[in-house]
Structures are given as structure tokens and as C-alpha cells.
N, C-alpha and C positions, 0 to 999 in steps of 0.2 A: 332625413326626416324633417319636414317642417316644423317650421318653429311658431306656434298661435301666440297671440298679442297679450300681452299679461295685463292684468288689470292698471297697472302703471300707466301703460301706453294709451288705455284708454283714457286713465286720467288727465294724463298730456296733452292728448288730441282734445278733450272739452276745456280743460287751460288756455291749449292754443286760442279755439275758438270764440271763446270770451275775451281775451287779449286781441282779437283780429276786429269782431266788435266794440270795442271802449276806442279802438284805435281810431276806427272810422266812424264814429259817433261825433269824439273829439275833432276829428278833419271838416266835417260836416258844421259842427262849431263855429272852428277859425272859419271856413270859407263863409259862415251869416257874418261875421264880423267883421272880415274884412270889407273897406268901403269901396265904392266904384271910385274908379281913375285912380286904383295905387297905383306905384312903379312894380311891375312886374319880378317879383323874383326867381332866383337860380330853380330852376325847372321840378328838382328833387324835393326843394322848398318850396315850392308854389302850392298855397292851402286847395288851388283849385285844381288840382287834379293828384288830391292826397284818396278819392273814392277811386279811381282809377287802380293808385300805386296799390294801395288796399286791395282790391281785388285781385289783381295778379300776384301779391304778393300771398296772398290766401288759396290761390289755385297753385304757386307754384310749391307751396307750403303742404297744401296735400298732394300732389305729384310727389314730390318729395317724400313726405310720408307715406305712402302710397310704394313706392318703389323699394324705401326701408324695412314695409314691414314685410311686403312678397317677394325681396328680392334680396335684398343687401343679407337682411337680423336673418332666414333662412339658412341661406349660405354658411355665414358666420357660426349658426350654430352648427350647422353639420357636421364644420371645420371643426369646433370645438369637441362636438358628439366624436367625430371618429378621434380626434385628436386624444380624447381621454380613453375610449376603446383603446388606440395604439399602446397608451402609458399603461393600462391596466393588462393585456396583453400580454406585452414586456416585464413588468411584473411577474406574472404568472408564470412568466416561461421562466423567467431569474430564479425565482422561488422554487419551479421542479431540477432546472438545473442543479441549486443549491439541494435541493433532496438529492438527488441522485450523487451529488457528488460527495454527500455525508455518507451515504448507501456504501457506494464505491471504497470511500475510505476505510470505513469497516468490516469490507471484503477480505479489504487488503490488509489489513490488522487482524483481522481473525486467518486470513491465509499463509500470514508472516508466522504469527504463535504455531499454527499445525508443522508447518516450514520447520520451525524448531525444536516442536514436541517432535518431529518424524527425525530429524538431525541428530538431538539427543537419541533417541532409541537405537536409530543406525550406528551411532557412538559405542553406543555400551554392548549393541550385539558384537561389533568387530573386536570391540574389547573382550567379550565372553570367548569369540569363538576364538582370537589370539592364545587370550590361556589357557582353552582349552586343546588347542592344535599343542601348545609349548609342552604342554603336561604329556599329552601322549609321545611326545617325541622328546622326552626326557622318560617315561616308562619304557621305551622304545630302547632307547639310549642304555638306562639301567639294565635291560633286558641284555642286551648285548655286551656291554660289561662283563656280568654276572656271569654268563655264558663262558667270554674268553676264559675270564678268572677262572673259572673250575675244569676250562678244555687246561690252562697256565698249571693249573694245578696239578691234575692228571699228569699233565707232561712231566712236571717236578718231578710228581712221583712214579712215574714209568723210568725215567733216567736214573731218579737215585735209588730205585729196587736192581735199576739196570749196574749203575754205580756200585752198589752194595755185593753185587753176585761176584762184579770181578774183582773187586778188592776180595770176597771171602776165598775166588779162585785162587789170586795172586798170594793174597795169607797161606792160604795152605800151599803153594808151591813153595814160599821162602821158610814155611816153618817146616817142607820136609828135608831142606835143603838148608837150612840149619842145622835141627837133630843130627842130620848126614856128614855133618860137619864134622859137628863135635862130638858124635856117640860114636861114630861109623856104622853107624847102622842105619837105614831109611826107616821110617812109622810107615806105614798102610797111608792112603790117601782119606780111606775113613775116619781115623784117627788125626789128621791133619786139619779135617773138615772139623770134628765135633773141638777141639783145641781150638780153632780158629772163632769157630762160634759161642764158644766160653768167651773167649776175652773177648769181643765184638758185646756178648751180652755183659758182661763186666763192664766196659766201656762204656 
């Protein structure tokens, strides 16, 4: 974008140009003053072609400025114009960057807590459902215990009704074969029994 001449520059250039007139006013001057037949001085110093130096130095002066303001101060500013775009830009981007990456962290701190609310919960079901499996397989467990225990039981007492019959067998063979002994006579096998089951109930 061009860059228009600031009121400075206008002030410069009528500075100039009043400084370029007092210059050659003064040249104008010296060269009434100086007298015919001086010695000639160094060419730069010579009052007589100080209207000369003057004017080229006054065109080279706007050429110059002339060039500054439509070419050079343009440029420069453009330079600067996008230069500051660039910074401002960069900026901008740094700053959504810096958003996003607050964004982002947040994400991930609120994804990390769920992370760990879901971890805990996973925890405590495994744990429920551990004591819960333990429990039934210790009811399981006691069930079958219980179970033998009273098939153990049963069996006890199958053998010792079992036990009990032939002892009261065996009692009344030795008690008719005792009497037979010692009376010489044999009892009845009924009378051995009901004898045998006195003292057994006595016992």
C-alpha cells in the first residue's frame, strides 16, 4: 500500500526550499563582492559558479526527494506494513495455539479423572463379584459338607444298628451256651433274645 507524504515532509521540502534560496541569495552576494582580477579559487569555492552549484544541487535535491517519497518511504513502508501483519499473524496463531493446547490439556485431565473414576468402579465390581463368587462356593462347599456329614452319619448308624444286631445275635448264642453250661439245660432262643436285650437296655 502506498505510503502519502506526512505533513512533516511537506515541512521539509519548504525548509529545503528556503535553505536552497538564502544559499543562492548569499552566492549571489559574494560573487557582487568579489572584485575583478582576483586569483581564481578551488572550483567548489569559486563564488562564481556557486548559482550553478545551487541549482543542480536543488534539482538533485528534488530528484532525490522525488525518488524518497514514490519509491524508497513506499517500499519501506510496505516492508514494515506487512512486516507488522507477519508479527501480528504469529501472534495470533501462538495465541490459538496456546488455546488449543489449554483445551487439549483439559481433555486430558478430565479424560484421565473418568480414566479413574471407570478404574475405581472396575475395582470394586471385581471385588463385589470375587465375594460374591467366594460366598457361593463356600454355600456350595457347606452344602456338600452337610450333605456327606449326614450320608457319614447315616452310614454310622446303618453299621452300628448293623453292629448292634450281631452283638445281640452273638449275646444270645453265648448266653444260651452258657445257661447250657451251667444248668444243662438250653433257654429257647426267645428267652436268649429278650435276656440279651435287658442287659443291652441296662447297659
Amino acid at each position: 500500500m502506498p505510503v502519502r507524504p506526512s505533513p512533516s515532509l511537506g515541512t521539509a521540502r519548504a525548509g529545503a526550499t528556503i535553505a536552497a534560496l538564502s544559499v543562492l541569495i548569499l552566492a549571489e552576494a559574494a560573487q557582487a563582492q568579489t572584485a575583478p582580477g582576483a586569483k581564481a579559487s578551488f572550483p567548489p569555492f569559486d563564488a562564481t559558479t556557486f548559482a550553478g552549484q545551487l541549482f543542480w544541487l536543488a534539482i538533485s535535491f528534488g530528484v532525490l526527494y522525488w525518488l524518497m517519497s514514490t519509491v524508497a518511504l513506499p517500499r519501506v513502508g510496505a516492508i514494515l506494513e506487512e512486516r507488522a501483519g507477519t508479527i501480528s499473524r504469529d501472534l495470533d496463531n501462538a495465541a490459538q495455539m496456546q488455546a488449543k493446547a489449554e483445551e487439549t490439556a483439559k481433555a486430558y485431565e478430565s479424560a484421565l479423572a473418568e480414566a479413574r473414576k471407570n478404574a475405581q468402579g472396575i475395582a470394586q465390581a471385581a471385588r463385589d463379584a470375587g465375594a460374591k463368587a467366594s460366598d457361593e462356593r463356600r454355600h456350595v462347599v457347606e452344602a456338600e459338607l452337610s450333605a456327606k456329614l449326614a450320608a457319614a452319619e447315616a452310614t454310622i448308624a446303618s453299621t452300628k444298628s448293623a453292629a448292634m444286631q450281631n452283638v445281640r445275635g452273638l449275646g444270645s448264642e453265648v448266653a444260651v451256651a452258657i445257661v447250657a453250661k451251667l444248668t444243662g439245660q438250653s433257654p429257647t432262643a426267645s428267652e436268649a433274645s429278650d435276656a440279651v436285650d435287658q442287659a443291652l437296655a441296662r447297659g
